[in-house]
N, C-alpha and C positions, 0 to 999 in steps of 0.2 A: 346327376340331375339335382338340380337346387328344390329346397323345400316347397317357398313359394316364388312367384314372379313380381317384377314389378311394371305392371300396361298402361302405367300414368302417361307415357310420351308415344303409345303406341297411336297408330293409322287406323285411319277405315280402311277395307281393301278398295281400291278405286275399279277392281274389276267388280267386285260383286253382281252389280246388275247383268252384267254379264253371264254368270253363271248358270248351270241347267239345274232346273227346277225338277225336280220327282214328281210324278202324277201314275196314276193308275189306268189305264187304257184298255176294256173289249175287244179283242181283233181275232176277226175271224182265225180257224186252224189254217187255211191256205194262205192268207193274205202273209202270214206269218212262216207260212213253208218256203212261200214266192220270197222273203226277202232276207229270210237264213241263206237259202240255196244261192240268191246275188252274192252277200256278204262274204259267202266262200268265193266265189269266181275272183270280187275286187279283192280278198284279202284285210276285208274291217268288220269290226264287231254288227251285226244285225241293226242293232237301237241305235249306231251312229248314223249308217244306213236309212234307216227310218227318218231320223230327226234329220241328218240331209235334204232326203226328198221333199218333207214338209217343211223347211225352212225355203228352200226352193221355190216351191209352189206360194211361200207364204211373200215371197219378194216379187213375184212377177204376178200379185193377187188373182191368181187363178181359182176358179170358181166353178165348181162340178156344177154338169149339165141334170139339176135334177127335175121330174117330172112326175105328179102325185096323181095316182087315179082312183078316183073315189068308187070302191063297186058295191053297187045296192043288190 
């Protein structure tokens, strides 16, 4: 291993924007039991699983059916 480097002619990476970001995410105990237990059946990590689905859902702008009821 050399001391130091020298990244005068070095690149950007051209994927970067591409890259997964880390975030912190709340998710229910089941939502996360329902998508361990899939991730066994297909054979891929849980969180690729996850970010799948929601990549999915974020292509075809799918949009939960939601409905607020206010109780006095």
């Amino acid at each position: 291993m050399r001391k130091t480097y020298d990244f005068a002619a070095g690149k950007k990476n051209p994927y970067a924007n591409r890259l997964k970001k880390q975030v912190t995410i709340r998710l229910e105990e089941g939502t996360i039991a329902y998508f361990k237990d899939l991730a066994d059946e297909v054979g891929i990590p849980y969180q690729t699983l996850i970010n799948l689905y929601l990549r999915d859902c974020a292509a075809k702008s799918r949009r939960l059916a939601m409905e607020w009821v206010h109780e006095n």
